[in-house]
TORMI-768140 format. One record per atom (N, C-alpha, C): residue in one letter; x negated, y, z negated. Coordinates in steps of 0.2 Angstrom, whole numbers, padded with zeros to 4 digits, always signed. Atoms other than C-alpha are relative to their C-alpha. Layout:
N
aXYZ/...
//
This chain:
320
x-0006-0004+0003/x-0391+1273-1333/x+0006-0004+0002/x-0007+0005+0000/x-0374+1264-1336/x+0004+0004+0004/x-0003-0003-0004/x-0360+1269-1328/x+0006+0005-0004/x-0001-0005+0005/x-0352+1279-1344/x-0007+0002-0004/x+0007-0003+0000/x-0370+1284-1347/x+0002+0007+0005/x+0000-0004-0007/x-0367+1293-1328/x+0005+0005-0003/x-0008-0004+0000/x-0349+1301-1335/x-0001+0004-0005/x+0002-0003+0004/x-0357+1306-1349/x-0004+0006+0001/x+0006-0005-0003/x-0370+1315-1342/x+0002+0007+0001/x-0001-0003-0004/x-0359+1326-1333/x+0003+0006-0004/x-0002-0005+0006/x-0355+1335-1348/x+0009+0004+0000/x-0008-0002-0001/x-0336+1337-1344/x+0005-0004-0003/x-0005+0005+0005/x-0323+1331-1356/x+0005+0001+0005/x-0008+0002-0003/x-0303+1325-1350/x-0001+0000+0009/x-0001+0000-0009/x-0309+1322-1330/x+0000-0006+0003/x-0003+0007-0001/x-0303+1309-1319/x-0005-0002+0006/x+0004+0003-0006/x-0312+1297-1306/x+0006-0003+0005/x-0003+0004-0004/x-0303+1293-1292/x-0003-0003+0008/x+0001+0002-0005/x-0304+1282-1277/x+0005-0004+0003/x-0004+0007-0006/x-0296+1270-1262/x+0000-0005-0003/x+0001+0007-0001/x-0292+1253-1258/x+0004+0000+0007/x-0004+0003-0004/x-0285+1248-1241/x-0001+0008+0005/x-0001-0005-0006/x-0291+1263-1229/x-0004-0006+0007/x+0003+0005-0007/x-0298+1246-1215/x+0004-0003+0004/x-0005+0004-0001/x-0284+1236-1214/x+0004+0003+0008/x-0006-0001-0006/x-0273+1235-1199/x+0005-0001-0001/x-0007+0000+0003/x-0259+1234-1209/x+0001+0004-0005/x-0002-0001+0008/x-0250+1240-1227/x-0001+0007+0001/x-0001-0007+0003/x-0249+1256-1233/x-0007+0000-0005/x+0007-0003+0002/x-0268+1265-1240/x+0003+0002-0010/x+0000-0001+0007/x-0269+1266-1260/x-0006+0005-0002/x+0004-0005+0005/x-0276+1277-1271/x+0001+0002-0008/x+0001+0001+0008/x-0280+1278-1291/x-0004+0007-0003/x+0004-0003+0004/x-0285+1290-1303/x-0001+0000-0007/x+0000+0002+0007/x-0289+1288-1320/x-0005+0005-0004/x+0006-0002+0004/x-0296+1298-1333/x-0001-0008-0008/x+0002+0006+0007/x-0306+1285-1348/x+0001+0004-0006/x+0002-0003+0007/x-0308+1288-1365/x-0006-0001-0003/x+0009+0002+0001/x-0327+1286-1369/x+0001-0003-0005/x+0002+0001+0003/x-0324+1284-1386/x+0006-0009-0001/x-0004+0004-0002/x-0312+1269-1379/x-0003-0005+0005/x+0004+0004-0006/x-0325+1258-1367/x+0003-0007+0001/x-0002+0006-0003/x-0320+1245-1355/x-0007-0006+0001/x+0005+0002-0002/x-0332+1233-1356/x+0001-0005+0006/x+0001+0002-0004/x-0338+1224-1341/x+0005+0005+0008/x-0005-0005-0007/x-0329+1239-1328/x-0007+0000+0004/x+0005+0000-0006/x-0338+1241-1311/x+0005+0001+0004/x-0004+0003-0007/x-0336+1240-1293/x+0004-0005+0001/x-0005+0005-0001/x-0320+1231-1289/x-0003-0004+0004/x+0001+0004-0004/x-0329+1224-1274/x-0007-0002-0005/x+0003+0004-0001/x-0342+1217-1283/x+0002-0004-0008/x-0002+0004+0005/x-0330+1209-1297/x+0005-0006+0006/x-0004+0005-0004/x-0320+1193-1294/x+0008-0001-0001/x-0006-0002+0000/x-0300+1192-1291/x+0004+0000-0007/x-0005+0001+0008/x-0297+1185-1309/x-0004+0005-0005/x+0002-0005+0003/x-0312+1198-1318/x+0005+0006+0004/x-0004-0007-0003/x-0303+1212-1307/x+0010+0001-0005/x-0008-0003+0003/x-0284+1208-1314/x+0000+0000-0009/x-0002+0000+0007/x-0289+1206-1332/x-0004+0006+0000/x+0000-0004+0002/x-0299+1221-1332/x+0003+0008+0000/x-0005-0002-0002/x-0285+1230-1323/x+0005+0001-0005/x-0005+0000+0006/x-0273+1227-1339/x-0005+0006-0006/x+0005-0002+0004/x-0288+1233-1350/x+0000+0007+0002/x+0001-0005-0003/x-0290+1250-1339/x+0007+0003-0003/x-0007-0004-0001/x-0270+1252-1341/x+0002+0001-0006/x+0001+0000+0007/x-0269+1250-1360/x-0006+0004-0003/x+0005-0005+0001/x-0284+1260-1363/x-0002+0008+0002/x+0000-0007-0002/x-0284+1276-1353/x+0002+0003-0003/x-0004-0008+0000/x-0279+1293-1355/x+0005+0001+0003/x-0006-0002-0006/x-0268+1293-1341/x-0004-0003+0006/x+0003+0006-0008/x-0268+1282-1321/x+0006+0002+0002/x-0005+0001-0005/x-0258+1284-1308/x-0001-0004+0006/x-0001+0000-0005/x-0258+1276-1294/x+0004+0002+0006/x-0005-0006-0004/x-0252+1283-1277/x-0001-0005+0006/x+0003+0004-0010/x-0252+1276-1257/x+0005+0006+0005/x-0001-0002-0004/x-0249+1284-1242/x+0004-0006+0004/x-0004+0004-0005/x-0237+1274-1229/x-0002-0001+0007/x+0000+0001-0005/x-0238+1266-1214/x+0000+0005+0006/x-0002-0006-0003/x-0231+1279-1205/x-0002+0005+0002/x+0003-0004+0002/x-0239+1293-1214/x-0008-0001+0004/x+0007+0000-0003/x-0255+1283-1208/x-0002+0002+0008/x-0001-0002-0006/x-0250+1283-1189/x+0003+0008+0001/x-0002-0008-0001/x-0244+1300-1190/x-0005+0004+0000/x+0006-0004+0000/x-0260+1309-1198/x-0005-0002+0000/x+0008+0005+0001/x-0274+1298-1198/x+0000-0005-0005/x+0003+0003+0005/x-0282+1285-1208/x-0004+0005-0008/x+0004-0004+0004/x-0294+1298-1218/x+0007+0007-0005/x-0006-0006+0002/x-0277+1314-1220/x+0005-0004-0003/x-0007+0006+0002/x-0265+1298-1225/x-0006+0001-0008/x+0004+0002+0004/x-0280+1294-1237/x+0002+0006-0007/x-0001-0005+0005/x-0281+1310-1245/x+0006+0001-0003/x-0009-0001+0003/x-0262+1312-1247/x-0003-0004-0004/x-0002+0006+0005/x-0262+1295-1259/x-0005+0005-0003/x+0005-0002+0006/x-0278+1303-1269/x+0004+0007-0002/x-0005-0007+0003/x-0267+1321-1271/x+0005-0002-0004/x-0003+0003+0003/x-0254+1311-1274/x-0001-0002-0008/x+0004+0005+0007/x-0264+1299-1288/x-0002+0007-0005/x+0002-0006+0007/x-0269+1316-1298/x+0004+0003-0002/x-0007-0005+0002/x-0254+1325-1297/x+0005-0003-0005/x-0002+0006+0003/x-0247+1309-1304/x-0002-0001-0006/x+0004+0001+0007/x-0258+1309-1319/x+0005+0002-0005/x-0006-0001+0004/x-0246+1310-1336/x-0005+0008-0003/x+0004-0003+0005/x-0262+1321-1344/x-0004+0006+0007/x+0004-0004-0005/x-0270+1336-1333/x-0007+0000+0000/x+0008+0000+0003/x-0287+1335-1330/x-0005+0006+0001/x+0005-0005-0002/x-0301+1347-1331/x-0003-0003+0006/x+0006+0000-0007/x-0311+1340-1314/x+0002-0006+0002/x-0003+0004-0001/x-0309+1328-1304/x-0008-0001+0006/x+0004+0002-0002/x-0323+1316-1298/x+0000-0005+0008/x-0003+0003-0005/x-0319+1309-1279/x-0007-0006+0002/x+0004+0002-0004/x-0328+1292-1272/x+0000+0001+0007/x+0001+0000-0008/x-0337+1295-1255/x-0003+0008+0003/x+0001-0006-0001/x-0342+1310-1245/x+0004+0006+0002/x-0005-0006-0003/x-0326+1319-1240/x+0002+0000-0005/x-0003-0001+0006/x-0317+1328-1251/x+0008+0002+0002/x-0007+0000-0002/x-0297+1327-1251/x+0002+0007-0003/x-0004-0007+0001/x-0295+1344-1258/x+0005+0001-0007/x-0005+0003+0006/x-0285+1337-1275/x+0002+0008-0005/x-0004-0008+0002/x-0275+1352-1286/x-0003+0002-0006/x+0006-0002+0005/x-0292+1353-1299/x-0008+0000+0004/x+0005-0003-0003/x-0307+1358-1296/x-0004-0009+0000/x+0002+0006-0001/x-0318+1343-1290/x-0006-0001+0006/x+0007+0002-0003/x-0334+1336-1280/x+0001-0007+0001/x+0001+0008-0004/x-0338+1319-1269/x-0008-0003-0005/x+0006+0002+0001/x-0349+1308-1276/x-0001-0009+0003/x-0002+0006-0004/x-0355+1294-1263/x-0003-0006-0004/x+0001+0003+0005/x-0354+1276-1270/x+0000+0001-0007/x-0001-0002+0008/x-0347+1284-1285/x+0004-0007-0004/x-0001+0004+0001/x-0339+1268-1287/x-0003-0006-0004/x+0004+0005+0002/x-0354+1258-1293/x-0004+0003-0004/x+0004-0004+0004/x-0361+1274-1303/x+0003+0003-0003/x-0002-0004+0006/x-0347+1282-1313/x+0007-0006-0002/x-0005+0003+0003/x-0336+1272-1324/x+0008+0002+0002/x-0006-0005-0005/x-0322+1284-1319/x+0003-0003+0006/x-0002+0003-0008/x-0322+1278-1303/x+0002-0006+0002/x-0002+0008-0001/x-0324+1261-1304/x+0007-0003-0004/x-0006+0004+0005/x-0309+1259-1316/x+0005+0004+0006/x-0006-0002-0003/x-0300+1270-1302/x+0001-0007+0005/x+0002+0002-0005/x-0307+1258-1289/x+0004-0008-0003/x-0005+0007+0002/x-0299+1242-1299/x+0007+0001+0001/x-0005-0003-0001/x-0281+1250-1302/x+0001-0001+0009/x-0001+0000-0004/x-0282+1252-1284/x+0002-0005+0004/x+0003+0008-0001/x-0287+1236-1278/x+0005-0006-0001/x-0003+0009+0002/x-0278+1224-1287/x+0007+0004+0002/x-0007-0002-0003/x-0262+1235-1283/x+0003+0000+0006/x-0002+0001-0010/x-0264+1234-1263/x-0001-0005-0002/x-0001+0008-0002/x-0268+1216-1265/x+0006-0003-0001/x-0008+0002+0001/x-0251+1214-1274/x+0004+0003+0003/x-0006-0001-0005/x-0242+1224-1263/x+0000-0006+0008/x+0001+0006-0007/x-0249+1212-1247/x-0001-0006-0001/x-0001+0005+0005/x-0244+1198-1258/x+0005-0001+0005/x-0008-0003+0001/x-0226+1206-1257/x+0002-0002+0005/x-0002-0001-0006/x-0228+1209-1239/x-0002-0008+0004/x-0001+0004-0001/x-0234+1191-1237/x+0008-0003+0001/x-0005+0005+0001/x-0218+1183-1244/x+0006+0003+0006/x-0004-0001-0005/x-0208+1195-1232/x-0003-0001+0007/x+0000+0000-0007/x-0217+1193-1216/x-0006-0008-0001/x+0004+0006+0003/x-0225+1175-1221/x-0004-0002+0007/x+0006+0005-0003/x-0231+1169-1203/x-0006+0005-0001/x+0008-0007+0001/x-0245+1186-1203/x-0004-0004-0006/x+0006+0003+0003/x-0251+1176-1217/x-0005+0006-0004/x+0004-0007+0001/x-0256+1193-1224/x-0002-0002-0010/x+0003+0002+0005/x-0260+1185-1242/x-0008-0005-0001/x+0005+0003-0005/x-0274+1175-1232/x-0005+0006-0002/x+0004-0002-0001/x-0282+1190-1227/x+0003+0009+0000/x-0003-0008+0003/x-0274+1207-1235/x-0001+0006+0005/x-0001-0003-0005/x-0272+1213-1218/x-0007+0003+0004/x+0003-0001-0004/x-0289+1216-1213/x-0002-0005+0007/x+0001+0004-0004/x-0296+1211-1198/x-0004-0006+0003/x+0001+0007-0001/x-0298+1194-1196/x+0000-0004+0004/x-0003+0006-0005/x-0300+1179-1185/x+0006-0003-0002/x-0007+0003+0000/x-0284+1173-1193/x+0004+0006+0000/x-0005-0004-0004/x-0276+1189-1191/x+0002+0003+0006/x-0002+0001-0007/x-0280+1192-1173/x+0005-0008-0001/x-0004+0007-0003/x-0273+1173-1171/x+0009+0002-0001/x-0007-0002+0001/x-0257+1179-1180/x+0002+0005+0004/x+0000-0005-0003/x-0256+1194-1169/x+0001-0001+0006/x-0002+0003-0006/x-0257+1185-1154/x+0006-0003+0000/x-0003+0004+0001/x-0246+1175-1160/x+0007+0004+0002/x-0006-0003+0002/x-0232+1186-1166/x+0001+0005+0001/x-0003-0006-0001/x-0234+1202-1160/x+0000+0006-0006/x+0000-0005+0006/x-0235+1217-1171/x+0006+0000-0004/x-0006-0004+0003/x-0224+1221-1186/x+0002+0007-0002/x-0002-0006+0003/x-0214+1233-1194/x-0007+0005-0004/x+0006-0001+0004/x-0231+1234-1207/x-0005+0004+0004/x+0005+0002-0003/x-0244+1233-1194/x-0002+0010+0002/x+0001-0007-0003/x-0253+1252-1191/x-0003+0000+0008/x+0000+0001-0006/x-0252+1254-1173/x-0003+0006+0002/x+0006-0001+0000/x-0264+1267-1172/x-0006-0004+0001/x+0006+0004+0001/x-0278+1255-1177/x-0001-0009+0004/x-0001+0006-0006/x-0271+1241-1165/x-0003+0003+0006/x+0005-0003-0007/x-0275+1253-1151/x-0007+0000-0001/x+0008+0002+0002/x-0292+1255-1159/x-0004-0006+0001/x+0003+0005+0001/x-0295+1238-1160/x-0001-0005+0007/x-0001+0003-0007/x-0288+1232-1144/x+0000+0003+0006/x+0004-0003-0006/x-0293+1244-1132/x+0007+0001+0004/x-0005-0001-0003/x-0280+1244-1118/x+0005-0005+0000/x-0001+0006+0001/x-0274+1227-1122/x+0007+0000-0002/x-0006-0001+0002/x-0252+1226-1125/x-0001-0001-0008/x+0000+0002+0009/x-0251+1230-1145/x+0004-0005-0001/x-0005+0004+0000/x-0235+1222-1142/x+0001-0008+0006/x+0000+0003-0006/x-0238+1207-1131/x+0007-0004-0001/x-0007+0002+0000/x-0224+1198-1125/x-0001-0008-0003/x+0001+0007+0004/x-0221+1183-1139/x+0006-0003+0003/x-0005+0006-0004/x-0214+1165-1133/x+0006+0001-0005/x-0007-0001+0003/x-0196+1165-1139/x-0002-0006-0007/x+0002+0006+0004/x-0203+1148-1148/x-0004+0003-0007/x+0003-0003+0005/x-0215+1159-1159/x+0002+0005-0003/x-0006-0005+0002/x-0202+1174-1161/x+0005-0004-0004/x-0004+0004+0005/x-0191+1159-1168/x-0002-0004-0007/x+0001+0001+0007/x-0203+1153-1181/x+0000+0007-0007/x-0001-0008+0007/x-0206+1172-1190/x+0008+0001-0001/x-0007-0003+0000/x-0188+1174-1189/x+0004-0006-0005/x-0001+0008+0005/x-0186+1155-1198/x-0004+0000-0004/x+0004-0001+0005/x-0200+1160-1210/x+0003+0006-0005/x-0004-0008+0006/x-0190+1177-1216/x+0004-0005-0003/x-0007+0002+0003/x-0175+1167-1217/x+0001-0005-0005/x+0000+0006+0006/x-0182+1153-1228/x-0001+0003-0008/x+0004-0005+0007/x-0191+1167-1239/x+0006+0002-0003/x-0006-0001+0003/x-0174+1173-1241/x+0006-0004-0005/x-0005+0004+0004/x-0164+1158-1248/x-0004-0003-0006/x+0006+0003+0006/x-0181+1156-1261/x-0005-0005+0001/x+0007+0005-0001/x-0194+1145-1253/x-0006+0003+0000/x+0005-0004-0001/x-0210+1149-1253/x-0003-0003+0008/x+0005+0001-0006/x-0221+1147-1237/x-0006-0004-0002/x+0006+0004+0002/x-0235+1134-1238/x-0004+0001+0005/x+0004+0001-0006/x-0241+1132-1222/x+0007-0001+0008/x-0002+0000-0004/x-0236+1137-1205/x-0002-0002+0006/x+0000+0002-0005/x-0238+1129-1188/x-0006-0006-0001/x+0009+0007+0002/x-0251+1114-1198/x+0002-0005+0005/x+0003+0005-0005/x-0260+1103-1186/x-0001-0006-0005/x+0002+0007+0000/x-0262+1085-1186/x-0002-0001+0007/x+0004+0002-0009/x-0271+1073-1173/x+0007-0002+0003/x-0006+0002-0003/x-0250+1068-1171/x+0004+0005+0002/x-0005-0005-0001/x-0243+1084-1169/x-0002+0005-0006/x+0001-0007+0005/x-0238+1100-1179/x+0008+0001-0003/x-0003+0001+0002/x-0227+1103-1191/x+0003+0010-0001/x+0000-0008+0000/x-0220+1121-1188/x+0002+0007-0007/x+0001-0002+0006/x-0217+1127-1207/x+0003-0005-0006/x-0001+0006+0007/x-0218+1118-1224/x+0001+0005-0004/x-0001-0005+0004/x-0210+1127-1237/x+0002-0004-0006/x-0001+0004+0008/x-0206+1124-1256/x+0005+0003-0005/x-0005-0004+0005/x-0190+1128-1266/x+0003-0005-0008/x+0000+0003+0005/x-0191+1120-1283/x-0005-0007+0001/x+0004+0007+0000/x-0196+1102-1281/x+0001-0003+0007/x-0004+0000-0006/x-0190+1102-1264/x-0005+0001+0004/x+0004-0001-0006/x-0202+1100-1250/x+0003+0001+0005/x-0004-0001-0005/x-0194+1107-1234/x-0008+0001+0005/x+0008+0001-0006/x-0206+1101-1217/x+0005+0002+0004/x-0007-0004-0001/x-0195+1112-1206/x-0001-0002+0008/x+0000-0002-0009/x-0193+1111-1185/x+0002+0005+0001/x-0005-0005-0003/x-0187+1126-1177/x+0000-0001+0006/x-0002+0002-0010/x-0178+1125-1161/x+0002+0007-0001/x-0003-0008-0004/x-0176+1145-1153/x+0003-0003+0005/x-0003-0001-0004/x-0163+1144-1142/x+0003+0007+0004/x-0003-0008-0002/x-0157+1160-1130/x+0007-0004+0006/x-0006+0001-0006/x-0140+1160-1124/x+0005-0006-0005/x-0005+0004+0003/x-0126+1147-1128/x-0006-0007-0001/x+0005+0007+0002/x-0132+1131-1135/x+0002-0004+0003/x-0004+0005-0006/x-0130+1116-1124/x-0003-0005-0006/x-0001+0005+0003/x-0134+1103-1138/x-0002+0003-0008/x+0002-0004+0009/x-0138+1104-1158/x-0005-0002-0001/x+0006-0001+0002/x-0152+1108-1164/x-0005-0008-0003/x+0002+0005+0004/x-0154+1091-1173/x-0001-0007+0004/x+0000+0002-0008/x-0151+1083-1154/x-0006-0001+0002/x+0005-0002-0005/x-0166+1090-1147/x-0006-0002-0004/x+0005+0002+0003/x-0178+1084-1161/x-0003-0010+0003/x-0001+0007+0001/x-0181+1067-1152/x-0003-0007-0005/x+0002+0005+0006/x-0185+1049-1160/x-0009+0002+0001/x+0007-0002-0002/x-0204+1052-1151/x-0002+0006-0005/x+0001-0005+0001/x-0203+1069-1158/x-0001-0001-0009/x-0002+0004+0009/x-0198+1061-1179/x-0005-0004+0000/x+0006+0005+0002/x-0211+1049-1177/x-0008+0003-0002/x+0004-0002+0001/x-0223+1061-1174/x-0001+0006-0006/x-0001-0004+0006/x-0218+1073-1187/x+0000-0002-0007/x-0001+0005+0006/x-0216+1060-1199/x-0007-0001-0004/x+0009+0000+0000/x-0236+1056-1196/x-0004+0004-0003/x+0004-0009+0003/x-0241+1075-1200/x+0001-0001-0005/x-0002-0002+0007/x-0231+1075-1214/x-0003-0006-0006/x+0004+0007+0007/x-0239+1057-1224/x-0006+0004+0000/x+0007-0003-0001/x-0256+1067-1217/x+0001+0005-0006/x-0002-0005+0003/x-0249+1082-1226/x+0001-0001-0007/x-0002+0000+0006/x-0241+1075-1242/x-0009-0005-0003/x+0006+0004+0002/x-0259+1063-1244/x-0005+0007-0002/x+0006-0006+0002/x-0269+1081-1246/x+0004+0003-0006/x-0004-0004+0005/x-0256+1085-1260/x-0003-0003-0007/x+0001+0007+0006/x-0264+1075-1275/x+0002+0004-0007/x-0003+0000+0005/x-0253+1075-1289/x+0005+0004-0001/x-0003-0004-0005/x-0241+1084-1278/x+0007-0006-0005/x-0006+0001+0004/x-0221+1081-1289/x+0006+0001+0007/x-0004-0003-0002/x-0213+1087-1274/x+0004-0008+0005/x-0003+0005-0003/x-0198+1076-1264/x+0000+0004+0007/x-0001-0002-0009/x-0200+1079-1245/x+0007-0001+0004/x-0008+0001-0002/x-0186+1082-1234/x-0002+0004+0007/x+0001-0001-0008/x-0186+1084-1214/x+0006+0005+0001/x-0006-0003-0002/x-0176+1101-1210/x-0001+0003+0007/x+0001-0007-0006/x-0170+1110-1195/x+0003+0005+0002/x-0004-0007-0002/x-0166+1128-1192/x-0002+0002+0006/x-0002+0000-0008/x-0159+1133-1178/x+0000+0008+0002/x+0001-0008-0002/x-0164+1151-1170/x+0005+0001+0005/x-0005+0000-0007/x-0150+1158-1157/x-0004+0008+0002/x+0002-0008-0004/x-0156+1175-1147/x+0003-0002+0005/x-0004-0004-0004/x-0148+1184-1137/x-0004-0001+0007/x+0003+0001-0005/x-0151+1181-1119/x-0004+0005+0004/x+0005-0005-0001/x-0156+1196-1114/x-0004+0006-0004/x+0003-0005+0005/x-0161+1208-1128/x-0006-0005-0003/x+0003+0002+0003/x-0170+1194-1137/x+0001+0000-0008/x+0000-0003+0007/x-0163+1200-1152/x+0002-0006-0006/x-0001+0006+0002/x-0159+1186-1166/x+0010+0001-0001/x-0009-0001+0001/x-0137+1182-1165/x-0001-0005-0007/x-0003+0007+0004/x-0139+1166-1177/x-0005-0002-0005/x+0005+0005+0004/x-0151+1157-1190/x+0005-0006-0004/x-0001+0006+0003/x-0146+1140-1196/x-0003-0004-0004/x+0005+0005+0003/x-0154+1126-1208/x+0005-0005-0001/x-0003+0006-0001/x-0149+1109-1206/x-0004-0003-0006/x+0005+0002+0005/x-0156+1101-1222/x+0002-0008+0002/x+0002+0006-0004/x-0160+1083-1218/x+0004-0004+0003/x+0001+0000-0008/x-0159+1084-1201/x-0001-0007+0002/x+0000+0005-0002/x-0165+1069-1200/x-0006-0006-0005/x+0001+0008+0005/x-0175+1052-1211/x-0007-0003+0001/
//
């Protein structure tokens, strides 16, 4: 049986399929989709989002939006998550996602075993995602939507790397984590869960405080993030960033308290030499790479005792 075979089946005209994306993550805000189809309107090739690929998911995504009856998508907030749970956050977005529909539905089809209680009559069907076409077009809408928002939330909090790994948990999201300390995004609920009694917030070196703080600040004046704290057997180059044809290979100096020399000072010749090294390493892995390299340095100042940020600076070539 196909998966508008199953929707047919049910002998229910104008009903919607909804489901999730993002109730694991240890970040973002939990999504939710609902979608009524039009039968006599078929998407070819819909399914389970998870067992389509990121480029079939976004084109069949436009295909869903263009074709329905009516979709909404909905999310519950960070907040929202830590406040009521993972599962009570969930539901909200899915009440949300139907109440939001433009078209009223006679029923309403929910993937999984719980049911969120939605404001039409309705029933759980587990794995409804793989078995009713309903579902699976909710289950895309949803999907490609959190992925774009933890896109988004990349570009704003670029060292998390959260377009890497869409906030779940990861060996490179622990390492960011370690690294940088929880953010604003980060469901601190599910930190506890993860890490037992272990500080959510550990105490970050002022050096590592100083690159997420030089990584906002670049994303702000239009660079993109390329890579941040990249190894060489010469060193490391603590962010590469890209603004037009501009390669910016960045140092950051944190400083707490008054400065006692300038940031472009403290880079020494030993320290140029080896940066210079990474970066031939770096630009030799670029092939066919248009970009003009340029050595910069942004200067972080915190406050001596708060820790809070007083200053960001960029020194565009720093140095040659």
């Amino acid at each position: 049986m196909t998966l508008y075979e199953y929707d047919a089946s049910l002998g229910i005209a104008n009903f919607c399929g909804v489901d999730e994306a993002g109730r694991g993550p240890l970040a973002g805000d939990v999504y939710a989709a609902a979608v009524i189809l039009d039968p006599q309107n078929p998407i070819e090739g819909l399914n389970d989002s998870k067992k389509l690929s990121a480029k079939k998911r976004e084109a069949i995504y436009g295909e869903i939006r263009d074709k329905a009856v009516a979709f909404c998508v909905a999310t519950a907030s960070v907040e929202e998550i830590d406040r009521l749970n993972i599962l009570q956050a969930t539901f909200l977005a899915m009440r949300r996602a139907v109440e939001g529909l433009s078209a009223l539905p006679s029923f309403a089809l929910i993937d999984g075993d719980k049911n969120p209680r939605v404001s039409v009559p309705s029933r759980c069907l587990v794995k409804g995602d793989a078995t009713s076409a309903s579902i699976a077009a909710a289950s895309i809408l949803a999907k490609v939507e959190r992925d774009r928002y933890m896109e988004e939330l990349d570009r704003k909090y670029p060292q998390y790397l959260f377009a890497k790994h869409k906030g779940y948990g990861t060996k490179l999201h622990y390492e960011m984590l370690d690294a940088y300390g929880a953010s604003p995004v980060h469901r601190m609920t599910f930190l506890k869960k993860y890490f037992g009694k272990k500080d959510l917030c550990p105490a970050v070196s002022s050096g590592a405080k100083g690159e997420g703080i030089a990584s906002q600040y670049l994303v702000e004046q239009g660079y993109r993030i390329l890579e941040v704290n990249y190894h060489s057997p010469y060193g490391e180059i603590d962010i590469i960033a890209a603004k037009g044809d501009i390669l910016a290979l960045v140092e950051v100096k944190t400083r707490s308290g008054r400065m006692i020399a300038e940031p472009r000072e403290a880079v020494t010749a030993s320290k140029q030499t080896k940066l210079r090294q990474t970066a031939l390493l770096y630009l030799a892995e670029q092939e066919g790479s248009s970009f003009q390299p340029r050595f910069d340095v942004v200067e972080v100042l915190l406050d001596d005792k708060t820790g809070t940020q007083l200053k960001v600076e960029q020194i565009e070539n720093a140095f040659t």
